[in-house]
mmJSON file of the N, C-alpha and C atoms, coordinates in Angstrom:
{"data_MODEL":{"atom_site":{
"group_PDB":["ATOM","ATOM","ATOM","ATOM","ATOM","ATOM","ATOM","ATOM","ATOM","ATOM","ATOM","ATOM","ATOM","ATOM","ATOM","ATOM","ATOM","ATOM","ATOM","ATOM","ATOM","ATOM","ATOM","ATOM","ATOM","ATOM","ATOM","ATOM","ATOM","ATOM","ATOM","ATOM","ATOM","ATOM","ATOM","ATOM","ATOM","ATOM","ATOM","ATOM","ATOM","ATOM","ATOM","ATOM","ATOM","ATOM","ATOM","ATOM","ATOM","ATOM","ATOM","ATOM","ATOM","ATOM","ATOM","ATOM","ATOM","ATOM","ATOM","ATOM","ATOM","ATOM","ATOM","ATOM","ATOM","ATOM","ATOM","ATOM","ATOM","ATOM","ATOM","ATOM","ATOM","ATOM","ATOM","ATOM","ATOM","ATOM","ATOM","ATOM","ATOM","ATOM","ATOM","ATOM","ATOM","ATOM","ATOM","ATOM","ATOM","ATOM","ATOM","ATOM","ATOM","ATOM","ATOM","ATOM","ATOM","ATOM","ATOM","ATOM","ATOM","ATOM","ATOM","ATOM","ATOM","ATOM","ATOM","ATOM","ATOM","ATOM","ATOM","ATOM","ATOM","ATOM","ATOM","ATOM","ATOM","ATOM","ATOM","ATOM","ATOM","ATOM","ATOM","ATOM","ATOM","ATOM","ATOM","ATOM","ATOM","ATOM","ATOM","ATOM","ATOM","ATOM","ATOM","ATOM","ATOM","ATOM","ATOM","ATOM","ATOM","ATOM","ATOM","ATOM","ATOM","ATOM","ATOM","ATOM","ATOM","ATOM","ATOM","ATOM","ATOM","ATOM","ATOM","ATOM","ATOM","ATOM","ATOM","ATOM","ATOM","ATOM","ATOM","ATOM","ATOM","ATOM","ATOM","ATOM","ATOM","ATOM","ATOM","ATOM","ATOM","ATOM","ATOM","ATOM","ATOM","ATOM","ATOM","ATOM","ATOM","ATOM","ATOM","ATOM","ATOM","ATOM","ATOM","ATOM","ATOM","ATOM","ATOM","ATOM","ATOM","ATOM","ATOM","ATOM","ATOM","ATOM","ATOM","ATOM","ATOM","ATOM","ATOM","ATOM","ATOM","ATOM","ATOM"],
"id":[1,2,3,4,5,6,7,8,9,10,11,12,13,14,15,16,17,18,19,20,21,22,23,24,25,26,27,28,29,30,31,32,33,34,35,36,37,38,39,40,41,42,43,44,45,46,47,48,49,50,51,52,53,54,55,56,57,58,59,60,61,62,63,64,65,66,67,68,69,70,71,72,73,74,75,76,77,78,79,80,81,82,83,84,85,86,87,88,89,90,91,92,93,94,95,96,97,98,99,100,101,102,103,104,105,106,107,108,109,110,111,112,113,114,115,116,117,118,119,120,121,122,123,124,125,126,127,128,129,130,131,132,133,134,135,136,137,138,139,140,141,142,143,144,145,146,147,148,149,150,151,152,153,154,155,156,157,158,159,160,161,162,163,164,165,166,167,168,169,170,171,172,173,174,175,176,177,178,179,180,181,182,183,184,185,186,187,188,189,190,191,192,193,194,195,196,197,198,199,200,201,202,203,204,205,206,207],
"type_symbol":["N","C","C","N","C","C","N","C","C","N","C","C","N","C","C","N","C","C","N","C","C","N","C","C","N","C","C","N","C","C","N","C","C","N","C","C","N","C","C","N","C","C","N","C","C","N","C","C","N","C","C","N","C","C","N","C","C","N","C","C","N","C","C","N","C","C","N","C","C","N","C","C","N","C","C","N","C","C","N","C","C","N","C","C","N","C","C","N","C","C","N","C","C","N","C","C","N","C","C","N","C","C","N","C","C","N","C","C","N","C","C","N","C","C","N","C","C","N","C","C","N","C","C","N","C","C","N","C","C","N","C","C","N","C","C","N","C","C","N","C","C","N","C","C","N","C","C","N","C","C","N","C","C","N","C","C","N","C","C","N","C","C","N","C","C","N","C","C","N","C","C","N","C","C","N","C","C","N","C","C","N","C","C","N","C","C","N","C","C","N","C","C","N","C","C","N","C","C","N","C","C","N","C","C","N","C","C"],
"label_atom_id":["N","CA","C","N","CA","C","N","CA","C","N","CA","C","N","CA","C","N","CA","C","N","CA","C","N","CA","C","N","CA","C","N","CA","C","N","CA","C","N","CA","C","N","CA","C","N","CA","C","N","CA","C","N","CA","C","N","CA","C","N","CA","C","N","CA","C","N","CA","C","N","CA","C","N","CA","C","N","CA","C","N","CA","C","N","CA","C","N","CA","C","N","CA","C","N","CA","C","N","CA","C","N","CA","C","N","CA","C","N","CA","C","N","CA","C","N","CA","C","N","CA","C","N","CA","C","N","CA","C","N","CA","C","N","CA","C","N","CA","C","N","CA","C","N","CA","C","N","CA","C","N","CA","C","N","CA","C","N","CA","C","N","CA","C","N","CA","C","N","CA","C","N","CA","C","N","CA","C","N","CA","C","N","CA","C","N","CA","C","N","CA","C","N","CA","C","N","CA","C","N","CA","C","N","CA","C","N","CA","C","N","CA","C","N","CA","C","N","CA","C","N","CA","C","N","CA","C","N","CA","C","N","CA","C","N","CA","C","N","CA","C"],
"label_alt_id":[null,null,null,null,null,null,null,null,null,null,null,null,null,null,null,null,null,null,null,null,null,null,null,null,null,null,null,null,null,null,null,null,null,null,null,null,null,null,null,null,null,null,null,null,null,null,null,null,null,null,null,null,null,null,null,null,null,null,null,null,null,null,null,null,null,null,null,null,null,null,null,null,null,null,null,null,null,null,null,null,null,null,null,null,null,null,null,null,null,null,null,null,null,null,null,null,null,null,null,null,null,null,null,null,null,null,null,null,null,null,null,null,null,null,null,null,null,null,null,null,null,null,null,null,null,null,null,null,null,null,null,null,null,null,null,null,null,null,null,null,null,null,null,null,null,null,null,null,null,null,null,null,null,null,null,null,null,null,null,null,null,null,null,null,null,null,null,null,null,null,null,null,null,null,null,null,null,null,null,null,null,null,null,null,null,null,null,null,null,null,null,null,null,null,null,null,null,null,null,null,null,null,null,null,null,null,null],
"label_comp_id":["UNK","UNK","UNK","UNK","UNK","UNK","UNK","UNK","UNK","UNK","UNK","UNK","UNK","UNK","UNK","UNK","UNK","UNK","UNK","UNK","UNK","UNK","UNK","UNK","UNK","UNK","UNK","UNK","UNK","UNK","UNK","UNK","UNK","UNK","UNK","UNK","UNK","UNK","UNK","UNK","UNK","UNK","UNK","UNK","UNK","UNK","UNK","UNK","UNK","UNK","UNK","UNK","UNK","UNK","UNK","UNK","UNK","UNK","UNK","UNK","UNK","UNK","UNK","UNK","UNK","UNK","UNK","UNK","UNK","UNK","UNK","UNK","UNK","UNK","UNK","UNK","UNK","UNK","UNK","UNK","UNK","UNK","UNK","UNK","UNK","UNK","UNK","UNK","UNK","UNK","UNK","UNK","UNK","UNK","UNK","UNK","UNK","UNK","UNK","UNK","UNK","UNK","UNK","UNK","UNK","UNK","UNK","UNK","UNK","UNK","UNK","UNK","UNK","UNK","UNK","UNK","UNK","UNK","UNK","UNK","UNK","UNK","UNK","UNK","UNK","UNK","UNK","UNK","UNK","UNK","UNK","UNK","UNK","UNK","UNK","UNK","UNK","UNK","UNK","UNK","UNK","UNK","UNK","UNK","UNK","UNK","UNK","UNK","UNK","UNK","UNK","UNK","UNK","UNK","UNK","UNK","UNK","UNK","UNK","UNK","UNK","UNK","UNK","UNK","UNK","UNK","UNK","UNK","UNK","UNK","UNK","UNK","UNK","UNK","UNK","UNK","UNK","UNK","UNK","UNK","UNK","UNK","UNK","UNK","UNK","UNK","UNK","UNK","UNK","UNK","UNK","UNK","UNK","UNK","UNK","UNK","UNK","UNK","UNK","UNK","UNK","UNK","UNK","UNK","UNK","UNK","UNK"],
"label_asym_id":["A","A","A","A","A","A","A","A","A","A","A","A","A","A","A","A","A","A","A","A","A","A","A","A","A","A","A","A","A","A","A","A","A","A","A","A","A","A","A","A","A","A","A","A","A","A","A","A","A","A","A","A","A","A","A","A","A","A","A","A","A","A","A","A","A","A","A","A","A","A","A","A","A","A","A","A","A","A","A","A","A","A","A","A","A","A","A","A","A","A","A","A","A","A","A","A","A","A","A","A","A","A","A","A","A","A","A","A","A","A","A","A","A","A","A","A","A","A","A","A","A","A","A","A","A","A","A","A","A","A","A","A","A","A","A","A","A","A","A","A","A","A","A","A","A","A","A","A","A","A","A","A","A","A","A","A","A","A","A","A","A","A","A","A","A","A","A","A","A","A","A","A","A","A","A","A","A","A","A","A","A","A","A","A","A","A","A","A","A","A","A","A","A","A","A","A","A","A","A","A","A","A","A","A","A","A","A"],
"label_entity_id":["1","1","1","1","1","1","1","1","1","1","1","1","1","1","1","1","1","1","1","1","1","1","1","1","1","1","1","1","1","1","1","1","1","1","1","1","1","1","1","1","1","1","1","1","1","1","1","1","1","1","1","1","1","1","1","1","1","1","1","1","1","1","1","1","1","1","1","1","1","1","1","1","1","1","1","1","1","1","1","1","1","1","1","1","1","1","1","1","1","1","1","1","1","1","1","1","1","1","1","1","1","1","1","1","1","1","1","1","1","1","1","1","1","1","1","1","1","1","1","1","1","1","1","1","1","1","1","1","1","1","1","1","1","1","1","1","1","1","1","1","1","1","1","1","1","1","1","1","1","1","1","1","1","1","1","1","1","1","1","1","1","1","1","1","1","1","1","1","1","1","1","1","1","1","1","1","1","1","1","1","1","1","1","1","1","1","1","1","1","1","1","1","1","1","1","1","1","1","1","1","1","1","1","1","1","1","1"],
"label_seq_id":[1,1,1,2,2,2,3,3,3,4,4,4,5,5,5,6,6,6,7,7,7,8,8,8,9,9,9,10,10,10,11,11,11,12,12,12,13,13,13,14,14,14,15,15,15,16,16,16,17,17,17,18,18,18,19,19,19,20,20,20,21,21,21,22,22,22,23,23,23,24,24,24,25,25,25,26,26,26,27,27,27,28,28,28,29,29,29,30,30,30,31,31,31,32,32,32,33,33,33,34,34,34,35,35,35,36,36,36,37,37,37,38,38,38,39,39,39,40,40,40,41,41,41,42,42,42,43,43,43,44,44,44,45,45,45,46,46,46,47,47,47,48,48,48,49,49,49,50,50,50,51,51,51,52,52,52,53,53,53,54,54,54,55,55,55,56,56,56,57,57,57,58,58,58,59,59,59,60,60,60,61,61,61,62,62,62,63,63,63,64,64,64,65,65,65,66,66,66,67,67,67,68,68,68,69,69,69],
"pdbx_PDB_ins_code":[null,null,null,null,null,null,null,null,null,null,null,null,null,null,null,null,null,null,null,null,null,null,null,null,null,null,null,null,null,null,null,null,null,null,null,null,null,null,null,null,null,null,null,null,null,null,null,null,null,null,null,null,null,null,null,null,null,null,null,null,null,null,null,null,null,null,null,null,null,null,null,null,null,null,null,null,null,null,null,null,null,null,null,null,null,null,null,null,null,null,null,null,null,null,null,null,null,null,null,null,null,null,null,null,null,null,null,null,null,null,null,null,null,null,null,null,null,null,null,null,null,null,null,null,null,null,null,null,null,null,null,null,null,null,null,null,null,null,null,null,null,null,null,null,null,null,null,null,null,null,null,null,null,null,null,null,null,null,null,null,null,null,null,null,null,null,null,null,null,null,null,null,null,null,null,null,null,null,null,null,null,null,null,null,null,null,null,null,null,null,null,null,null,null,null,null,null,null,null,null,null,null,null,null,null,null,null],
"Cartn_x":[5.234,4.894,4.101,4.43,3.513,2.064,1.512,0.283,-1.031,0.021,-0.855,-0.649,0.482,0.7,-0.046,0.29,-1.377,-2.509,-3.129,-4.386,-4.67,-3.89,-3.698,-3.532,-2.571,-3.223,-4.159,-4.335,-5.702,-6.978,-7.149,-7.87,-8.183,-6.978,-6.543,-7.158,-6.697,-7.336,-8.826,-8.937,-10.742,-11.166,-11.135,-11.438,-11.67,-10.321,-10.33,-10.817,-11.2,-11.157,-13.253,-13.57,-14.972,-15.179,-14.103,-13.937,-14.166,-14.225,-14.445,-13.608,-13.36,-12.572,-12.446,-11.211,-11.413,-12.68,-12.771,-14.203,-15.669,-15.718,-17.143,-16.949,-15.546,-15.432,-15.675,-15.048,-15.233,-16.429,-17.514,-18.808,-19.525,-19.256,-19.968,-19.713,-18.449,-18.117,-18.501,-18.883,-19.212,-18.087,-16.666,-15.25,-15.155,-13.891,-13.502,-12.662,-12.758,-11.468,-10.118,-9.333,-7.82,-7.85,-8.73,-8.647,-8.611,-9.285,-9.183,-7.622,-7.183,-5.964,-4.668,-4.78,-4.042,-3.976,-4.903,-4.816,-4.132,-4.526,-4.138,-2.307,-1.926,-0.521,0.119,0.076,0.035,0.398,-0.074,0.175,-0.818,-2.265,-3.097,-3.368,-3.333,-3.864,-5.59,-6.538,-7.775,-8.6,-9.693,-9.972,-10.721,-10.977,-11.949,-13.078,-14.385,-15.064,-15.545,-13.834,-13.579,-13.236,-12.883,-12.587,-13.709,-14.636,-16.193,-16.751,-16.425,-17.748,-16.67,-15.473,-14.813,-15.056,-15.008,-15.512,-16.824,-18.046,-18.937,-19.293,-18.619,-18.815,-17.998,-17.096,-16.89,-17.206,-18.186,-19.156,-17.789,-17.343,-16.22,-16.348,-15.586,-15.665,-14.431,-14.239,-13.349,-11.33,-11.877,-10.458,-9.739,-10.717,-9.609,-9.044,-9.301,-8.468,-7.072,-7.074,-6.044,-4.68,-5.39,-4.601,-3.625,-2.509,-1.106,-1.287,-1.393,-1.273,-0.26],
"Cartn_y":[28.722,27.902,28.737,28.532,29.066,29.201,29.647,29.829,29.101,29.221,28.16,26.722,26.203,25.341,24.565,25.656,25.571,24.96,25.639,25.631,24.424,24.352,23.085,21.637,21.511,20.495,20.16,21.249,21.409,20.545,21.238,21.32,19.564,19.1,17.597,16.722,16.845,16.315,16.567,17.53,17.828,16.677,16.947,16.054,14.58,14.077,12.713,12.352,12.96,12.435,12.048,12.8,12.775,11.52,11.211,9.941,10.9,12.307,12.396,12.555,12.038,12.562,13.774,13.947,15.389,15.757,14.543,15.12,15.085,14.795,14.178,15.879,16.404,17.372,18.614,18.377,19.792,20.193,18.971,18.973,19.921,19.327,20.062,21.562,21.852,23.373,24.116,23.498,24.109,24.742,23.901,24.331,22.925,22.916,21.86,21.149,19.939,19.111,19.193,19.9,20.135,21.18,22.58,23.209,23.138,21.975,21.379,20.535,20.077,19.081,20.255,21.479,22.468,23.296,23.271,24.3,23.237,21.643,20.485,20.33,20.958,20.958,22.423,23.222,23.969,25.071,25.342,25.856,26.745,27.246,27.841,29.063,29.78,31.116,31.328,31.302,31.149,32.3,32.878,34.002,33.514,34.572,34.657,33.946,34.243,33.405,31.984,31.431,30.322,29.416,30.045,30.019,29.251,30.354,29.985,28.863,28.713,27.242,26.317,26.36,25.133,24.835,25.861,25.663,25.229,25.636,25.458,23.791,23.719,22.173,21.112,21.397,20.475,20.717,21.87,22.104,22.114,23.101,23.595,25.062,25.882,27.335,27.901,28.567,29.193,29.009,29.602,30.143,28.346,27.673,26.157,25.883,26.32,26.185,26.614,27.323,28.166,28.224,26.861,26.49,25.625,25.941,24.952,24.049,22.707,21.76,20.744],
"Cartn_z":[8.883,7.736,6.734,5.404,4.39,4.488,4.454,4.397,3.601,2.341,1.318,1.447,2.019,2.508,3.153,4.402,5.634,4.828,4.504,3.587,3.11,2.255,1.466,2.014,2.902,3.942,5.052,5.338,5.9,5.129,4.007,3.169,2.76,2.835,2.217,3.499,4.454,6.213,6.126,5.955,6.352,5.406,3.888,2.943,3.134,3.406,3.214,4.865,5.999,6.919,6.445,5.57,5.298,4.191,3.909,2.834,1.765,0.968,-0.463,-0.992,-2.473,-3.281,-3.558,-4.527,-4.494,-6.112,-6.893,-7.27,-6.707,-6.187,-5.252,-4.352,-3.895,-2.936,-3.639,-5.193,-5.943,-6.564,-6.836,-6.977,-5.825,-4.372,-3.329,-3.138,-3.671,-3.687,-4.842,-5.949,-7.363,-7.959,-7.389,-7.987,-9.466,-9.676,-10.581,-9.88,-10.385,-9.081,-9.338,-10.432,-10.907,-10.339,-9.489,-9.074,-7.315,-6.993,-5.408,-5.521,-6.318,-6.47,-6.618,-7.194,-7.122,-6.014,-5.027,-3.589,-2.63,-2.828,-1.829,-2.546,-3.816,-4.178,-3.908,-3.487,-3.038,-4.293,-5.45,-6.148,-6.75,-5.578,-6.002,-4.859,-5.14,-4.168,-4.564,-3.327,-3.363,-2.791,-3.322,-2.865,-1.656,-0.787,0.392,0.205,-1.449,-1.413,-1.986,-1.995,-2.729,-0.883,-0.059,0.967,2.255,1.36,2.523,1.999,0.282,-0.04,0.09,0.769,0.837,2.261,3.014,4.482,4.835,3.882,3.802,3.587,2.929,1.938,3.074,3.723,4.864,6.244,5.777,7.398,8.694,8.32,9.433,9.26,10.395,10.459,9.405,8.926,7.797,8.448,9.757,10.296,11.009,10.8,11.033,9.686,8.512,7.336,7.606,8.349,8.21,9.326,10.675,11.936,11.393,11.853,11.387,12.556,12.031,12.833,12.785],
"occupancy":[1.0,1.0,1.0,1.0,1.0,1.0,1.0,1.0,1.0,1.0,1.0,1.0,1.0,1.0,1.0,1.0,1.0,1.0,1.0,1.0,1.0,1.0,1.0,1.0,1.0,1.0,1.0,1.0,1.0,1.0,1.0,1.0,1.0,1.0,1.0,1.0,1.0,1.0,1.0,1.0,1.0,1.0,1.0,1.0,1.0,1.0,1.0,1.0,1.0,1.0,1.0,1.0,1.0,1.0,1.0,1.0,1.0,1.0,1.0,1.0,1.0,1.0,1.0,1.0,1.0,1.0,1.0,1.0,1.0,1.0,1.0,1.0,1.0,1.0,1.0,1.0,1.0,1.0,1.0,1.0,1.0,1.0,1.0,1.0,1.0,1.0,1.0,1.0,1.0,1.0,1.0,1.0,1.0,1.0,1.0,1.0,1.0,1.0,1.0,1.0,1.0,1.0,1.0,1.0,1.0,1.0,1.0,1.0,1.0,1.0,1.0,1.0,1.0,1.0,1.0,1.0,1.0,1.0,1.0,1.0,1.0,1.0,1.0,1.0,1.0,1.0,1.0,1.0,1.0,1.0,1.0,1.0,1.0,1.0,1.0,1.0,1.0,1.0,1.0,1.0,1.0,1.0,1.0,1.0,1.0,1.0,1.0,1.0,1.0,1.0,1.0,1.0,1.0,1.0,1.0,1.0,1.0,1.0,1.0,1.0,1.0,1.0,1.0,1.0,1.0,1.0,1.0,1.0,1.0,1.0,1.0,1.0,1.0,1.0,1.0,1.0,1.0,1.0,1.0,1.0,1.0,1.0,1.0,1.0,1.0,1.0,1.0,1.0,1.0,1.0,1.0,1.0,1.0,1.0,1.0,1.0,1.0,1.0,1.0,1.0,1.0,1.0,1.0,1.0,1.0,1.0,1.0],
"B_iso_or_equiv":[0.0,0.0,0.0,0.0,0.0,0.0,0.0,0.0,0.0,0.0,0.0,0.0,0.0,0.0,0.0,0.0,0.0,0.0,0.0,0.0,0.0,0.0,0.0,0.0,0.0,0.0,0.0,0.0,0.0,0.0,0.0,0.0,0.0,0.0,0.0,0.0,0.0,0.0,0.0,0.0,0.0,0.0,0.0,0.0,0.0,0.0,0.0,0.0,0.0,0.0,0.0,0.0,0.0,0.0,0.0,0.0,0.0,0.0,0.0,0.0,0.0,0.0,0.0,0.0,0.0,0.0,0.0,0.0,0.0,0.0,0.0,0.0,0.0,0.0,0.0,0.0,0.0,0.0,0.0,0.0,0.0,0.0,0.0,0.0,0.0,0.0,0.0,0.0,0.0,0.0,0.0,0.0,0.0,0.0,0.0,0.0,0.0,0.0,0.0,0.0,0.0,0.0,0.0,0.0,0.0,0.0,0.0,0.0,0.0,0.0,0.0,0.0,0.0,0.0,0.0,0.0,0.0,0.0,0.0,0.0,0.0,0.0,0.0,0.0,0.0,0.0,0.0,0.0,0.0,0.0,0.0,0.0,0.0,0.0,0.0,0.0,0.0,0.0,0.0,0.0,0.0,0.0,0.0,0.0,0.0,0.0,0.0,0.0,0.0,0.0,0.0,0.0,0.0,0.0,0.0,0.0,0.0,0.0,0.0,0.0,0.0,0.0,0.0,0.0,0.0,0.0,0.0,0.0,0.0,0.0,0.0,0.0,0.0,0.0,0.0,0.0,0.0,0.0,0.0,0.0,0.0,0.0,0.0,0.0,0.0,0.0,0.0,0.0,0.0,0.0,0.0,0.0,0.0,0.0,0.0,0.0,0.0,0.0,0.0,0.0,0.0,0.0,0.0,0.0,0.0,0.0,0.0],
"pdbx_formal_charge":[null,null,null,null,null,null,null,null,null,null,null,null,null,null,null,null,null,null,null,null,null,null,null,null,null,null,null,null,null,null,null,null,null,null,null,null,null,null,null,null,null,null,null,null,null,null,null,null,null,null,null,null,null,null,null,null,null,null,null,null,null,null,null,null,null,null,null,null,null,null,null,null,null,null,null,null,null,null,null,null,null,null,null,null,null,null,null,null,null,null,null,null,null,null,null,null,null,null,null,null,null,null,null,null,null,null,null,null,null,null,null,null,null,null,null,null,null,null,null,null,null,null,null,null,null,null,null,null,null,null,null,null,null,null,null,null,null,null,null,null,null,null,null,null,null,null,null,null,null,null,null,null,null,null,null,null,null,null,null,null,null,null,null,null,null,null,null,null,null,null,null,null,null,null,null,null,null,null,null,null,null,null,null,null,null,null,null,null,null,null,null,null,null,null,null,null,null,null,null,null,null,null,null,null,null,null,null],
"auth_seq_id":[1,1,1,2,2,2,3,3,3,4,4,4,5,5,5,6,6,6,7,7,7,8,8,8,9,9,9,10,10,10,11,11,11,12,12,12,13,13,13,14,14,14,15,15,15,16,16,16,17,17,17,18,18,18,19,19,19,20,20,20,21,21,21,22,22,22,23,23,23,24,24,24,25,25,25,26,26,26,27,27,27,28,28,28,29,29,29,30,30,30,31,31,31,32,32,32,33,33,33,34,34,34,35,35,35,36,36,36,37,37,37,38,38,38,39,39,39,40,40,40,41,41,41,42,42,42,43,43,43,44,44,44,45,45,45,46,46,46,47,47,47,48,48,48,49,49,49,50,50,50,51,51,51,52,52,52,53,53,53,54,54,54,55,55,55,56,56,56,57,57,57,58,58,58,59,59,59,60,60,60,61,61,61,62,62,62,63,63,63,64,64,64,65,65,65,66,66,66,67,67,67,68,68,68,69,69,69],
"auth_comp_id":["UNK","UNK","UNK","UNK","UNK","UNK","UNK","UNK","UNK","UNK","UNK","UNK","UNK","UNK","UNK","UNK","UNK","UNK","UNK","UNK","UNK","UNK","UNK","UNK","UNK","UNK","UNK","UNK","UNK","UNK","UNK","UNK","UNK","UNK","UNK","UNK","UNK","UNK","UNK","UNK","UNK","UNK","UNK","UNK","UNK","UNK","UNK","UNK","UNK","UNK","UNK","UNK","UNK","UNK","UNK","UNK","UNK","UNK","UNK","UNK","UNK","UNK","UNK","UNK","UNK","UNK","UNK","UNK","UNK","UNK","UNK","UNK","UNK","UNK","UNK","UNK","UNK","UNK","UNK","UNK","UNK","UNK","UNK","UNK","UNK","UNK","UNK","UNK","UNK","UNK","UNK","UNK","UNK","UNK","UNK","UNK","UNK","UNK","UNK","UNK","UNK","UNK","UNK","UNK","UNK","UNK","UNK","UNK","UNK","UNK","UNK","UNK","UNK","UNK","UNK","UNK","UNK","UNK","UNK","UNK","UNK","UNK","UNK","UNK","UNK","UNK","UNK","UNK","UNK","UNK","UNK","UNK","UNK","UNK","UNK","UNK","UNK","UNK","UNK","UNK","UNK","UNK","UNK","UNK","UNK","UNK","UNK","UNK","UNK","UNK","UNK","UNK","UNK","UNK","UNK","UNK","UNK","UNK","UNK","UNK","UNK","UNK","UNK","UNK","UNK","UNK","UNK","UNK","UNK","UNK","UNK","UNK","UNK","UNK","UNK","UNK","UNK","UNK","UNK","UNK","UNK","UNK","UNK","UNK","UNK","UNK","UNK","UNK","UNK","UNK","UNK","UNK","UNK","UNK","UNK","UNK","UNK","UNK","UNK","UNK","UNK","UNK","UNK","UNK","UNK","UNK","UNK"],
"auth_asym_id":["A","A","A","A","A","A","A","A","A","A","A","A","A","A","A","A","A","A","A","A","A","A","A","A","A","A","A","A","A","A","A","A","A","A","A","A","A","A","A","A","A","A","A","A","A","A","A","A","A","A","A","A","A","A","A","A","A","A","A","A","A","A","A","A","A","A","A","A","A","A","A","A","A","A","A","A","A","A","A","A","A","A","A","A","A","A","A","A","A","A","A","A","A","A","A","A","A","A","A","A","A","A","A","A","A","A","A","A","A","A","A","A","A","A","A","A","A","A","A","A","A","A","A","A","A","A","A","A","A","A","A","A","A","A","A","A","A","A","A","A","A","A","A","A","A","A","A","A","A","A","A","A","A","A","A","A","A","A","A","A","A","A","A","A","A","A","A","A","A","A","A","A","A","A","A","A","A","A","A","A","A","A","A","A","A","A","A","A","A","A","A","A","A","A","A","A","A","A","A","A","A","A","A","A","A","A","A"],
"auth_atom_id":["N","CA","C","N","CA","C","N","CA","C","N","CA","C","N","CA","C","N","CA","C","N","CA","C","N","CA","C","N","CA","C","N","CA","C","N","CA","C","N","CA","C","N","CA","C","N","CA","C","N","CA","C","N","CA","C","N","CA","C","N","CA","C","N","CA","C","N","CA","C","N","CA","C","N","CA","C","N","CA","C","N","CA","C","N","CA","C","N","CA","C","N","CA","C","N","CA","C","N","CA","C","N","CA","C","N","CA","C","N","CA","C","N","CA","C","N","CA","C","N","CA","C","N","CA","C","N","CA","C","N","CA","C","N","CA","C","N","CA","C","N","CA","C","N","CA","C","N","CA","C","N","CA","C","N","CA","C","N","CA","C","N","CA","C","N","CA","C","N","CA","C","N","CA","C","N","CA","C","N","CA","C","N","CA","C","N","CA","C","N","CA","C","N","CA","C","N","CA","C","N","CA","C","N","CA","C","N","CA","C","N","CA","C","N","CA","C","N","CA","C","N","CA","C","N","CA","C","N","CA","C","N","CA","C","N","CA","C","N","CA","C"],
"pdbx_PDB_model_num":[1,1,1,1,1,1,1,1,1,1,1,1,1,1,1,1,1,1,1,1,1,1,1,1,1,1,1,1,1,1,1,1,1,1,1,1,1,1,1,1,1,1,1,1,1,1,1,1,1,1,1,1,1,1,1,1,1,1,1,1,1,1,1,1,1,1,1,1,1,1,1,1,1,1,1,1,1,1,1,1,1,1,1,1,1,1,1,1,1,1,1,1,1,1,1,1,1,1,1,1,1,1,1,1,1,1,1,1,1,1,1,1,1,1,1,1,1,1,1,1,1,1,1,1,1,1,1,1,1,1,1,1,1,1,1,1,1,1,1,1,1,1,1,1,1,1,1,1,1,1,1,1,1,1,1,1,1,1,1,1,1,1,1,1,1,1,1,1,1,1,1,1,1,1,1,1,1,1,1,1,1,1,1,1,1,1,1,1,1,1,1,1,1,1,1,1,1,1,1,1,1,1,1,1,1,1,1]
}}}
């Protein structure tokens, strides 16, 4: 499976399982939320430390972003 893919739903699960939107979510990362709505559409490639404050911000370890489930 794609990778960004991965990511991106990942990303979408962690989120909503915490109940936030994705502005309430892009606030906690100090991203913009058309930029959280573009990695959850899979149309954004994200650097490493765009990576950690998203991991950070849903208090998970980096490398479960990245488990195809």
């Amino acid at each position: 499976m794609d990778i960004i893919k991965v990511f991106g739903m990942n990303l979408r699960k962690y989120r909503t399982e915490r109940n936030l939107s994705q502005e309430k979510f892009a606030e906690l990362c100090g991203l913009h939320r058309t930029y959280i709505s573009d990695i959850e559409c899979f149309t954004r490639n994200v650097s490493l430390e765009t990576v950690q404050k998203i991991a950070d911000a849903l208090e998970i370890e980096p490398h479960k972003l990245f488990i195809s489930l």
